[in-house]
C-alpha positions in Angstrom: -31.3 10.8 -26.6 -27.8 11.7 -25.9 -29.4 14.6 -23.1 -31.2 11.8 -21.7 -28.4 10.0 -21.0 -26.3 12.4 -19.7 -28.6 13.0 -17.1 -29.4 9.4 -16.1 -25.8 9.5 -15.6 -25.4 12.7 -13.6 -28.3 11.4 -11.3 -26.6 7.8 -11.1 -23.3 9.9 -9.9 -25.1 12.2 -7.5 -26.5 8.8 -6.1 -22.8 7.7 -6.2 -21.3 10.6 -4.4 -24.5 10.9 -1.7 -24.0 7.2 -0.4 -20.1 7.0 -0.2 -20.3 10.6 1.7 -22.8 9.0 4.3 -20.7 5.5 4.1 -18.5 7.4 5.4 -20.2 9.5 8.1 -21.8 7.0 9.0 -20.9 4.0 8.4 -22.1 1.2 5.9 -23.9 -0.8 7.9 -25.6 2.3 9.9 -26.5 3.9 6.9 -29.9 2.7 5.2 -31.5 3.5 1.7 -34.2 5.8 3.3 -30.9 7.8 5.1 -30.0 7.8 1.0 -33.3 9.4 -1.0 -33.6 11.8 2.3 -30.4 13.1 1.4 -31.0 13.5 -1.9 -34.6 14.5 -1.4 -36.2 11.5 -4.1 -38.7 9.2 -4.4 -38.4 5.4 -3.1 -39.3 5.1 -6.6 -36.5 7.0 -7.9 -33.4 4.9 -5.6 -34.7 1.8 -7.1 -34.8 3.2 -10.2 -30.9 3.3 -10.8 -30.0 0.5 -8.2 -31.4 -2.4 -6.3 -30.0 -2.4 -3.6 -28.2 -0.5 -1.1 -25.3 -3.7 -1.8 -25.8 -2.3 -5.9 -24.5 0.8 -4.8 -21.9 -0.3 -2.7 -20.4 -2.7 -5.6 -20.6 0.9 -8.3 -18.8 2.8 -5.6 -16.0 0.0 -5.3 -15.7 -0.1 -9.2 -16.1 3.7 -9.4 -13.1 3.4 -7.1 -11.3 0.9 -9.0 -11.4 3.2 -12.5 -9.4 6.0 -10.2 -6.9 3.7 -9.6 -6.4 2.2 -13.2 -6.2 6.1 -14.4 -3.4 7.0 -11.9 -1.8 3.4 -12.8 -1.7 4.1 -16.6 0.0 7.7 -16.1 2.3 6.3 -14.2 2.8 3.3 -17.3 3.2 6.2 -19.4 5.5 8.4 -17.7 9.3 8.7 -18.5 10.9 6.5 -15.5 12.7 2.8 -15.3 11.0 0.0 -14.5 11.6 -0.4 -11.3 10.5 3.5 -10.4 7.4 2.9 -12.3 6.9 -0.6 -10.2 7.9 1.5 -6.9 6.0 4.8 -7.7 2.5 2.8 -9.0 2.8 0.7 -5.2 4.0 3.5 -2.8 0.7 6.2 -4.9 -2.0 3.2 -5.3 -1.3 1.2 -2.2 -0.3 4.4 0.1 -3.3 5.8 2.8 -5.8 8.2 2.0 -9.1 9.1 3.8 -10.9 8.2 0.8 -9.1 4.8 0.4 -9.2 4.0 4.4 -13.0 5.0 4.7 -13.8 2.8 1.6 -12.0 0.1 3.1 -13.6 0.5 6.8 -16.7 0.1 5.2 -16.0 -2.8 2.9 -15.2 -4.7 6.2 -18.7 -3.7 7.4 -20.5 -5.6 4.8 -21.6 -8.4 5.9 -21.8 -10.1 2.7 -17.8 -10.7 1.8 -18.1 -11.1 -1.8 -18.1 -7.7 -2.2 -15.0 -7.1 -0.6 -13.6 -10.2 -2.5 -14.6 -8.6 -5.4 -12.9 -4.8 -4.9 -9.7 -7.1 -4.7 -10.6 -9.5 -8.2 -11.2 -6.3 -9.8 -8.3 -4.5 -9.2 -6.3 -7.1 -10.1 -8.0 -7.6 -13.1 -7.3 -4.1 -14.1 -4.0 -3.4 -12.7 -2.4 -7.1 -14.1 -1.8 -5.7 -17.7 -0.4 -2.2 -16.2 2.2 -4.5 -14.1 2.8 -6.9 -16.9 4.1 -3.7 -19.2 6.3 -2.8 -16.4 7.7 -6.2 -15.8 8.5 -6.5 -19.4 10.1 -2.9 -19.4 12.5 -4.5 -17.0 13.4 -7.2 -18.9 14.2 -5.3 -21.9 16.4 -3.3 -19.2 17.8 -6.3 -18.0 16.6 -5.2 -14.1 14.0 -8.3 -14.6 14.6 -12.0 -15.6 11.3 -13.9 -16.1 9.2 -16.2 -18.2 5.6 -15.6 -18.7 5.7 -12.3 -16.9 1.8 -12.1 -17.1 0.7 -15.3 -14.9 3.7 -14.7 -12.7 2.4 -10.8 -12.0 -0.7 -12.5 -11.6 -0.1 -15.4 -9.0 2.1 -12.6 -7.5 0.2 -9.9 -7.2 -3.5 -12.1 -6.5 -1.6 -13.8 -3.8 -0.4 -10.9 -2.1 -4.1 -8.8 -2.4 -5.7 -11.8 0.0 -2.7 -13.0 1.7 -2.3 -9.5 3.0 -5.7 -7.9 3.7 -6.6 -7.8 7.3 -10.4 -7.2 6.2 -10.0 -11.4 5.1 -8.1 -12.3 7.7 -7.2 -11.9 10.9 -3.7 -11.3 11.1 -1.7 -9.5 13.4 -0.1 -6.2 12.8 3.4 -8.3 13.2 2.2 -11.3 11.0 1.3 -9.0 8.0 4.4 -7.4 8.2 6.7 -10.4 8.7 4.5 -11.8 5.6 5.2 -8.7 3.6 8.5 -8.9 4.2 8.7 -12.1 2.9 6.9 -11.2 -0.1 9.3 -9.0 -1.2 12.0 -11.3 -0.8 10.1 -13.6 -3.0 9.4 -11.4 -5.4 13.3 -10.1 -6.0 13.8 -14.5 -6.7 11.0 -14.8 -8.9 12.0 -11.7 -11.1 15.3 -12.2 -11.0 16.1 -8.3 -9.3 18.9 -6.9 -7.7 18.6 -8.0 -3.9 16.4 -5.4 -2.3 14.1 -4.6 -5.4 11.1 -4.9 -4.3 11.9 -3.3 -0.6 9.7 -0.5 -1.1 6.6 -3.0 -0.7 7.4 -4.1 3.0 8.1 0.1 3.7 4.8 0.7 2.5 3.3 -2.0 4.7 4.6 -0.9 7.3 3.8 2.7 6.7 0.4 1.9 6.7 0.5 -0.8 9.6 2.5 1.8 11.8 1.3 5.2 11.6 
């Protein structure tokens, strides 16, 4: 039984790792289930098998995606650093651009159906939420932080900025994200209670990303 498993889930994987390389080759909307089994040289049979839908895939690759990032979160959780180098460090790694991150995203935007990208966004903050909460309440205790219920605020924080910010939802100018994030990080120094310049590293990394 255990065999069998394993290699449903090595074929779900290959499945995985075929589609997200011709996502991005092609592009989402471009690339179609027949483009998938040819690849992978399978039945019709066999796609439908392990996923319904071209979308079904889509939505495993995006939480695939999302598991990386709550690893690489959690090591940073773990590691020996202050709060606010943890907070910095888990932004500038997680939020910084990578081809695999800006290919994922490129293709999120194709899909026509925008739950999907809606959800890449609840589920990361799902995830990430108690990672951030640990940090926040590492900064109390350090006295860097000053804040009551440090959970809902990380949450009305961090869900606000995830949609407020995302270009892929709407259609904001490369100067109106920026002046936003900017903002944002003035607002979060207040609502923490920081030092004055805290949560700087946010609007660099915007504009890192916005700029290059």
């Amino acid at each position: 039984m255990a065999r069998v498993v394993k290699e449903y889930d090595e074929r779900r994987e290959e499945f995985l790792d075929i589609s997200e390389k011709l996502f991005s080759v092609k592009g989402y909307n471009k690339t179609s289930v027949q483009d998938i089994i040819k690849e992978i040289g399978v039945a019709k049979g066999t796609f439908y098998y392990y996923f319904k839908s071209k979308e079904e895939i889509m939505d495993a690759i995006i939480m695939r995606y999302v598991d990386i990032q709550l690893a690489i979160a959690n090591k940073i959780l773990n590691e020996d650093l202050p709060a606010n180098e943890k907070m910095k460090k888990l932004f500038l790694t997680l939020g910084g651009s990578t081809e695999r991150k800006d290919n994922l995203t490129e293709n999120l935007h194709e899909v026509n159906n925008k739950e999907m990208h809606v959800k890449s966004i609840v589920e990361a903050v799902k995830g990430l939420t108690p990672i951030l909460t640990q940090i926040v309440e590492q900064g109390i205790a350090e006295n860097v932080y000053d804040v009551e219920n440090p959970r809902e605020t990380i949450e009305f924080m961090f869900t606000g900025s995830q949609f407020l910010l995302d270009d892929g939802i709407f259609d904001w100018s490369v100067e109106e994200i920026l002046q936003k994030a900017l903002v944002f990080t003035k607002t979060m120094d207040k609502v923490f209670s920081a030092k004055s310049g805290s949560f700087y590293f946010i609007y660099e990394l915007y504009d890192s990303v916005f700029n290059r």
